[in-house]
N, CA, C and O atoms as CSV, one atom per row, in Angstrom:
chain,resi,resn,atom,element,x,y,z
A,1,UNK,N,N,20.416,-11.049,1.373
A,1,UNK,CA,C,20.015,-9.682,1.066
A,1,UNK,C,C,19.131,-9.687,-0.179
A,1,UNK,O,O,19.372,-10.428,-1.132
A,2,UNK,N,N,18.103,-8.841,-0.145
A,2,UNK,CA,C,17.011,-8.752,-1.098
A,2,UNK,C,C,17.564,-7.999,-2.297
A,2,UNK,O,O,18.126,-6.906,-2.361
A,3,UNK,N,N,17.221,-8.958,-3.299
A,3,UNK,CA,C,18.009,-8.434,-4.873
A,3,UNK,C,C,17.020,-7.321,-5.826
A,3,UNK,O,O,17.399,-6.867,-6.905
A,4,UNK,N,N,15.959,-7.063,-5.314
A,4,UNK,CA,C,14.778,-5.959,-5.602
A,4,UNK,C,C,13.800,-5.797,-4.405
A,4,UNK,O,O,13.320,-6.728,-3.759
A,5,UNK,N,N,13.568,-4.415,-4.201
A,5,UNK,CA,C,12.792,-3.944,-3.961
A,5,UNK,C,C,11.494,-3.275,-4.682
A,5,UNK,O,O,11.748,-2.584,-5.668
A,6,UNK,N,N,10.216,-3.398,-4.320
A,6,UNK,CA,C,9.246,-2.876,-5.066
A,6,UNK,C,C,8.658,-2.145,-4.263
A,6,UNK,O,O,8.273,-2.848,-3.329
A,7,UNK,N,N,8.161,-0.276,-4.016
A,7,UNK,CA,C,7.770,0.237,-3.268
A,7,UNK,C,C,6.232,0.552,-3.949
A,7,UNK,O,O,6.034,0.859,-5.125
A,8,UNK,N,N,5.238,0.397,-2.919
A,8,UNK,CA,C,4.074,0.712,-3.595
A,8,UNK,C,C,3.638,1.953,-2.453
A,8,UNK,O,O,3.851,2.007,-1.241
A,9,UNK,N,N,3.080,2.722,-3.192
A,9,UNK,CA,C,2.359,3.873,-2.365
A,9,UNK,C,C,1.061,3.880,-2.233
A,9,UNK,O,O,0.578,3.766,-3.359
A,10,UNK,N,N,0.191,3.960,-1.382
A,10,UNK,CA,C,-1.265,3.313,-1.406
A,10,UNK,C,C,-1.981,4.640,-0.763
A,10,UNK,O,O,-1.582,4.800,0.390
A,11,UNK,N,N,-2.557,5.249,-1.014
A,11,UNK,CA,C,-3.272,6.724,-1.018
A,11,UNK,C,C,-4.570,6.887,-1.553
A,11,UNK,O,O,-4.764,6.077,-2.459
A,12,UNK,N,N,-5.749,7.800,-1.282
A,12,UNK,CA,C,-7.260,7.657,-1.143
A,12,UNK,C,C,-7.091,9.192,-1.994
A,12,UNK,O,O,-6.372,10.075,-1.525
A,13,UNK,N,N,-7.789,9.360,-3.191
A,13,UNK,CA,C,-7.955,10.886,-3.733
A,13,UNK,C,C,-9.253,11.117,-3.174
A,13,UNK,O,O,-9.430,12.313,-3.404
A,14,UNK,N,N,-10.449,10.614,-2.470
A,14,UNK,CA,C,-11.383,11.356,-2.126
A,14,UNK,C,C,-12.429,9.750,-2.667
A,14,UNK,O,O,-13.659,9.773,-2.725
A,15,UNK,N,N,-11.780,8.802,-2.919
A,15,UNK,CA,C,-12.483,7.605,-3.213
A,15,UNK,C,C,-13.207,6.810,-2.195
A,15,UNK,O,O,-12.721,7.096,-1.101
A,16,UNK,N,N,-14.156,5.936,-2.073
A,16,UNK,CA,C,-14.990,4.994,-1.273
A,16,UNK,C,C,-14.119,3.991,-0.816
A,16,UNK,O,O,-13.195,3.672,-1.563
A,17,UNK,N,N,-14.266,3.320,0.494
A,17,UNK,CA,C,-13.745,2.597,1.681
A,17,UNK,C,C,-13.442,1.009,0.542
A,17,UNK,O,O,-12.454,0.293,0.703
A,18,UNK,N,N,-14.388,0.773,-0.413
A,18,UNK,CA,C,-13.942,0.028,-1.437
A,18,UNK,C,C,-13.546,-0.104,-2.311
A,18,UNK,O,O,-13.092,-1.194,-2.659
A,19,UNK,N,N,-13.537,1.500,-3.440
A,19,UNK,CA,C,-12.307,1.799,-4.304
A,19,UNK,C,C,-11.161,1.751,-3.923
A,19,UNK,O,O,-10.342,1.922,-4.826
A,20,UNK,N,N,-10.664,1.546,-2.705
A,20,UNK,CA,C,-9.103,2.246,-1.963
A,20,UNK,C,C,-8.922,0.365,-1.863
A,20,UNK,O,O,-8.121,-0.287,-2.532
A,21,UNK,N,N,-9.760,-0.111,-0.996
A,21,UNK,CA,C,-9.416,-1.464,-1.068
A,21,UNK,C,C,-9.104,-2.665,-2.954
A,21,UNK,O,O,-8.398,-3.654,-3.153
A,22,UNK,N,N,-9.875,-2.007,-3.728
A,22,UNK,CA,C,-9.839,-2.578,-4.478
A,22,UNK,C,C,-8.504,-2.145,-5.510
A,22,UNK,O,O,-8.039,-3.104,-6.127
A,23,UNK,N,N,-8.078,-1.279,-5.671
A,23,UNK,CA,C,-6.762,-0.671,-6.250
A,23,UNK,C,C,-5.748,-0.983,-5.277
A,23,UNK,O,O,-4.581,-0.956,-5.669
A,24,UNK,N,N,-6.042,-1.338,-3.817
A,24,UNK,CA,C,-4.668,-1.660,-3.415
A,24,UNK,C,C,-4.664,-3.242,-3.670
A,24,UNK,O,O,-3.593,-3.846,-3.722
A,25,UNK,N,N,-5.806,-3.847,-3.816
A,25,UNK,CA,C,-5.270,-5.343,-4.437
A,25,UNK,C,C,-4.943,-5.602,-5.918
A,25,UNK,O,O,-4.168,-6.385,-6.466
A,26,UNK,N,N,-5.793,-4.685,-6.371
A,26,UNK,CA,C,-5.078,-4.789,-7.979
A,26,UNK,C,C,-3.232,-4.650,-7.955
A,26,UNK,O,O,-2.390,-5.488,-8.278
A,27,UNK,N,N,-3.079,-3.352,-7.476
A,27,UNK,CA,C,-1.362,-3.041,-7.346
A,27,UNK,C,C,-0.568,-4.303,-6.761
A,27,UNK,O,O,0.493,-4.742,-7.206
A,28,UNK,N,N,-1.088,-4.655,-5.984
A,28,UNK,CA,C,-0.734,-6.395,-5.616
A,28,UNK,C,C,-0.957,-7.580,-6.359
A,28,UNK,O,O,-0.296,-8.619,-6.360
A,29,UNK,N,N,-1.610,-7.390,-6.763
A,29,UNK,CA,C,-1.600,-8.370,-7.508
A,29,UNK,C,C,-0.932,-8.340,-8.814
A,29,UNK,O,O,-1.042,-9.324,-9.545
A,30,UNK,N,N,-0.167,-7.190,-9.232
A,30,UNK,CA,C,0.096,-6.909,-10.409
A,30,UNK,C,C,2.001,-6.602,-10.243
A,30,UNK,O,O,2.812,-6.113,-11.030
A,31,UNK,N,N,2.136,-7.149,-8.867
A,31,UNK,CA,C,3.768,-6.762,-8.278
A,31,UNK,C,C,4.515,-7.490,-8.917
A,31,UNK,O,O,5.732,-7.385,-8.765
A,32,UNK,N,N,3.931,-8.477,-9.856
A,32,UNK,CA,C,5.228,-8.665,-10.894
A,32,UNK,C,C,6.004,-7.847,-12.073
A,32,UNK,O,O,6.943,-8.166,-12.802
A,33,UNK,N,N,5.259,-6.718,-11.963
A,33,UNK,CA,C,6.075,-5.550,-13.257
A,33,UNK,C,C,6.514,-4.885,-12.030
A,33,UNK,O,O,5.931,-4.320,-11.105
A,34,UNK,N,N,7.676,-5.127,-12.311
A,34,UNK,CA,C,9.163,-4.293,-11.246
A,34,UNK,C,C,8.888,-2.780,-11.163
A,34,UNK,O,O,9.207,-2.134,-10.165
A,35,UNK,N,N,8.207,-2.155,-12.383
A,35,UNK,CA,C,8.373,-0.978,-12.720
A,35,UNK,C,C,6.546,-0.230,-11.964
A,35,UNK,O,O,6.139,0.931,-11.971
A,36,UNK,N,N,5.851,-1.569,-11.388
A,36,UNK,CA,C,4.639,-0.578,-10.829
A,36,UNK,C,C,4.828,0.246,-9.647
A,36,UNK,O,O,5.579,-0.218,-8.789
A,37,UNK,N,N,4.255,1.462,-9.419
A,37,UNK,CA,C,4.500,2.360,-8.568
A,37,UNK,C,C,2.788,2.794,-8.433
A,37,UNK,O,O,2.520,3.620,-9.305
A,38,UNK,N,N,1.739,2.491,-7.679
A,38,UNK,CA,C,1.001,3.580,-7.937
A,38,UNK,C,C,0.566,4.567,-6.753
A,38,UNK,O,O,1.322,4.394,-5.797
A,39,UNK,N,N,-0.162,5.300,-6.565
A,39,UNK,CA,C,-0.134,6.554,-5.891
A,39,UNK,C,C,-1.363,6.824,-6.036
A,39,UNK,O,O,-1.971,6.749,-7.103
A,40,UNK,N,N,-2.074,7.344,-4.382
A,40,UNK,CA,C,-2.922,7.769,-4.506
A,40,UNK,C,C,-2.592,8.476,-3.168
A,40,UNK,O,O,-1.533,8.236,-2.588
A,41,UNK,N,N,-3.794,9.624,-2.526
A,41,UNK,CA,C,-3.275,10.203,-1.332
A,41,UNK,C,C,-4.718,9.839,-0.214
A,41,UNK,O,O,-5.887,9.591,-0.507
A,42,UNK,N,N,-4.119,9.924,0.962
A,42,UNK,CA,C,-5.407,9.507,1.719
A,42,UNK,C,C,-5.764,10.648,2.581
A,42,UNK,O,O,-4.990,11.376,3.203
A,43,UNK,N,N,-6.918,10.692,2.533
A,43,UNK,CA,C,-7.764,12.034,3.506
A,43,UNK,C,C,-8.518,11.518,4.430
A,43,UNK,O,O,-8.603,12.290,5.385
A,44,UNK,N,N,-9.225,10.355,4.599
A,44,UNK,CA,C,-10.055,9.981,5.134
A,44,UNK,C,C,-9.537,8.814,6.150
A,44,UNK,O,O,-9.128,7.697,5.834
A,45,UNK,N,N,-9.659,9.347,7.397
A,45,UNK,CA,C,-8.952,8.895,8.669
A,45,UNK,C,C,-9.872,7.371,8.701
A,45,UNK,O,O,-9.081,6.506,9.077
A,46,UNK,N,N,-10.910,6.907,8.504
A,46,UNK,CA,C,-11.730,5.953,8.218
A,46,UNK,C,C,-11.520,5.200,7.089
A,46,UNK,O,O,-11.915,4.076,7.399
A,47,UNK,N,N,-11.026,5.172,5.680
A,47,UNK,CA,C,-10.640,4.723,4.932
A,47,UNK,C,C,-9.573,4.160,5.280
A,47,UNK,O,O,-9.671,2.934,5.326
A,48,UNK,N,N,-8.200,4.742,5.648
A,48,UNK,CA,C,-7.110,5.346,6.102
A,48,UNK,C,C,-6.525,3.812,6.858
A,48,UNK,O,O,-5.596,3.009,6.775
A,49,UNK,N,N,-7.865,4.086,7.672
A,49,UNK,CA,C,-7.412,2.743,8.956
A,49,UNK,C,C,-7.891,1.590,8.288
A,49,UNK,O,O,-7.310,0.518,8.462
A,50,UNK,N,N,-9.035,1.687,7.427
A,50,UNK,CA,C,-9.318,0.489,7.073
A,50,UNK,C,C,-8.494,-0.311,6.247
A,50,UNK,O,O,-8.395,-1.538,6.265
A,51,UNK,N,N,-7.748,0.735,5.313
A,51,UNK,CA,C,-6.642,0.035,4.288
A,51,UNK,C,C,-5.395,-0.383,5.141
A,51,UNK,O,O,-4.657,-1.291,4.759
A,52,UNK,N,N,-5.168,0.349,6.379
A,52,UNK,CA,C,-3.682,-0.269,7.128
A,52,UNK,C,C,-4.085,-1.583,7.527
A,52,UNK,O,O,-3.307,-2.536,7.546
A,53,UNK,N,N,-5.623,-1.659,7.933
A,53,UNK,CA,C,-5.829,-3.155,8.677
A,53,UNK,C,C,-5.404,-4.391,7.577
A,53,UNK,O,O,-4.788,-5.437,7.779
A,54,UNK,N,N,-5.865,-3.950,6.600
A,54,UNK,CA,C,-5.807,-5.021,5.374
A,54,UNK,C,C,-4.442,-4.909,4.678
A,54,UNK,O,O,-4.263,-5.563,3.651
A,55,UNK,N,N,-3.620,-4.248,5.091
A,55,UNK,CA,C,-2.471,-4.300,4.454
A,55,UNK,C,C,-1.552,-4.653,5.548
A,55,UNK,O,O,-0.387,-4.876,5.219
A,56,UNK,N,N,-1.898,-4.751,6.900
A,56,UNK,CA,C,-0.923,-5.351,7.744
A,56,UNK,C,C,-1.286,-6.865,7.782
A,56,UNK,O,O,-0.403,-7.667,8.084
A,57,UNK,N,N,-2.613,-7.315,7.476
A,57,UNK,CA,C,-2.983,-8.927,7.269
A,57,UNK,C,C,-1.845,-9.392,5.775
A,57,UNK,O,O,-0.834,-10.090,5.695
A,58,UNK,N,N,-2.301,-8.939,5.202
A,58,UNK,CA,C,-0.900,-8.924,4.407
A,58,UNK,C,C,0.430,-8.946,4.444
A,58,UNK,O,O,1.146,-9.402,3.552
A,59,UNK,N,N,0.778,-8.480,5.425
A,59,UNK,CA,C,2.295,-8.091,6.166
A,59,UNK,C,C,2.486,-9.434,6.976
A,59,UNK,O,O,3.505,-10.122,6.921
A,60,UNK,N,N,1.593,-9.656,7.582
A,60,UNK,CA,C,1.680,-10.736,8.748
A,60,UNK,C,C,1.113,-12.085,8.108
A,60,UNK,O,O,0.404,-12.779,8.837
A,61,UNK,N,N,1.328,-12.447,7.001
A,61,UNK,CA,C,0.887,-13.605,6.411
A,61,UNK,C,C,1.919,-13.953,5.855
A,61,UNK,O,O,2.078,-15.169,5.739
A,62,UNK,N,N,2.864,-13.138,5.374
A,62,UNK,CA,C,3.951,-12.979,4.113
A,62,UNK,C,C,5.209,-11.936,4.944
A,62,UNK,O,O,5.163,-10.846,5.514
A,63,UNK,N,N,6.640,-13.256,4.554
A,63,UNK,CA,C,7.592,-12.222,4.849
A,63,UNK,C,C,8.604,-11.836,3.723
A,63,UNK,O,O,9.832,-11.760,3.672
A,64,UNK,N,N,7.450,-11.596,2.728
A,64,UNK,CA,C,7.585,-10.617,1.551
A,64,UNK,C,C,7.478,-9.199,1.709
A,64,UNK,O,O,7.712,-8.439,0.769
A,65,UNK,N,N,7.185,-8.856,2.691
A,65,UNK,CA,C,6.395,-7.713,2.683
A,65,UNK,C,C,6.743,-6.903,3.754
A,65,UNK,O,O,7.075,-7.484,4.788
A,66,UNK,N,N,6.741,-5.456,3.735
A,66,UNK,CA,C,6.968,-4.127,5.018
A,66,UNK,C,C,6.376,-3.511,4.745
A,66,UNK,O,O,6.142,-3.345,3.548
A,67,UNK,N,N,5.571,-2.551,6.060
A,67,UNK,CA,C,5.148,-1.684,5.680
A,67,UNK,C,C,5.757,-0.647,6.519
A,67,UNK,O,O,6.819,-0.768,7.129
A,68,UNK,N,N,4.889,0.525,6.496
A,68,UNK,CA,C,5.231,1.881,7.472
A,68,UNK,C,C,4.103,2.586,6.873
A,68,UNK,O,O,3.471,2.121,5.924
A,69,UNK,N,N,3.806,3.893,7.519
A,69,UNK,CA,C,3.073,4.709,7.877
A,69,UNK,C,C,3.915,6.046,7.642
A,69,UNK,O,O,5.002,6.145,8.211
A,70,UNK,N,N,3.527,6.910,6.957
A,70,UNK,CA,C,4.122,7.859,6.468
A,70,UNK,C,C,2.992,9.527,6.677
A,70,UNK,O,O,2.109,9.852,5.882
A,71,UNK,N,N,3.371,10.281,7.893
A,71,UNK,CA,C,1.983,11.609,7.679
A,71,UNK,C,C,3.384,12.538,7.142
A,71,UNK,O,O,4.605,12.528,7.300
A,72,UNK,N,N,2.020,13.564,6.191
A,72,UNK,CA,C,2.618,14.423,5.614
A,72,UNK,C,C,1.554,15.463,5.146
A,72,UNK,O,O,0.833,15.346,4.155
A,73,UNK,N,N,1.582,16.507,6.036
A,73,UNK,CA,C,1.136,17.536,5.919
A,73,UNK,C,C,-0.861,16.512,6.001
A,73,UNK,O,O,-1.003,15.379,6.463
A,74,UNK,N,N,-1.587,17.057,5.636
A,74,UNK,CA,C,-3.132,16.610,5.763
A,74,UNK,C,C,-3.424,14.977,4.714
A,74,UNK,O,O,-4.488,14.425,4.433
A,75,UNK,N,N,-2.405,14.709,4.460
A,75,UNK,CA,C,-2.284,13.389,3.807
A,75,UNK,C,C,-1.780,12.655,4.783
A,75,UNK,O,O,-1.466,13.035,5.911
A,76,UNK,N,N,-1.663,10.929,4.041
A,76,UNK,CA,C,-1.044,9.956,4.750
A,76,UNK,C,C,-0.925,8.795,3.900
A,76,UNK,O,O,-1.823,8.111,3.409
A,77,UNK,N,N,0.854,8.637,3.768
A,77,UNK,CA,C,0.808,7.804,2.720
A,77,UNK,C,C,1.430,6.611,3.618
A,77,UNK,O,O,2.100,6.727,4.644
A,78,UNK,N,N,0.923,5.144,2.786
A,78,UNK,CA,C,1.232,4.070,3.254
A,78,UNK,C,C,2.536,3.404,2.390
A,78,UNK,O,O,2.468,3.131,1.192
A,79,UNK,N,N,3.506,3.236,3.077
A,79,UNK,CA,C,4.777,2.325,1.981
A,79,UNK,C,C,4.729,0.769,2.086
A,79,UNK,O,O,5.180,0.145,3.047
A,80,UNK,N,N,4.170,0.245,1.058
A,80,UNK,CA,C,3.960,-1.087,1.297
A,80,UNK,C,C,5.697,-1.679,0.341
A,80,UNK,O,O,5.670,-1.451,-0.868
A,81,UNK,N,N,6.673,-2.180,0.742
A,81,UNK,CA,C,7.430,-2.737,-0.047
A,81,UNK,C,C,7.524,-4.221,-0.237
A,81,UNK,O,O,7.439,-4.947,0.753
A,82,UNK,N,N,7.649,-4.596,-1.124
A,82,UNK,CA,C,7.504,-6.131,-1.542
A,82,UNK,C,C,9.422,-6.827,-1.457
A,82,UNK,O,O,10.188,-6.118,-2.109
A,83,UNK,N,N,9.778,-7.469,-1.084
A,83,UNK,CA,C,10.947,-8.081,-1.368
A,83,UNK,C,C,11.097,-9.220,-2.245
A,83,UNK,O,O,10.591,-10.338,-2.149
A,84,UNK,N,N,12.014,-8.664,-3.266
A,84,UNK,CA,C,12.125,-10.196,-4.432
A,84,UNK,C,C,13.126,-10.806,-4.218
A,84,UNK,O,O,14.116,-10.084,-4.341
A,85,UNK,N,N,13.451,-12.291,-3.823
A,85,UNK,CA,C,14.510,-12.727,-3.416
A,85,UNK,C,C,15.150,-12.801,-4.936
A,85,UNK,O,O,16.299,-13.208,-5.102
């Protein structure tokens, strides 16, 4: 059983198909402070898909990692969780 969980929230405020990619690798790359959380919201059904593609290559490389798909109201947030053994 996993002794931490780290939930990251990965969300688009109105940013470019490569700002969204580039803050969700920073937040990854930075999953060693237990305490990161960051947040952004996604609007853009094109962004949207492009960040699930790259975050399920991620998923499926590493079984560190879950995701899910979360709609809520005209947003859509992604739960990426990390497992720390």
């Amino acid at each position: 059983m996993p002794r931490y969980l780290v939930s990251y929230c990965l969300a688009d405020a109105g940013k470019r198909d490569h700002e969204i990619m580039d803050r969700a690798i920073r937040a990854l790359d930075n999953r060693a402070k237990k305490s990161l959380k960051s947040q952004w919201i996604i609007r853009s059904p094109k962004s949207l898909d492009d960040l699930f593609e790259y975050l399920r290559t991620i998923v499926d490389r590493s079984d560190r990692f879950l995701i899910c798909r979360i709609r809520s109201n005209d947003a859509i947030w992604f739960n990426l969780i990390e497992i720390i053994d």
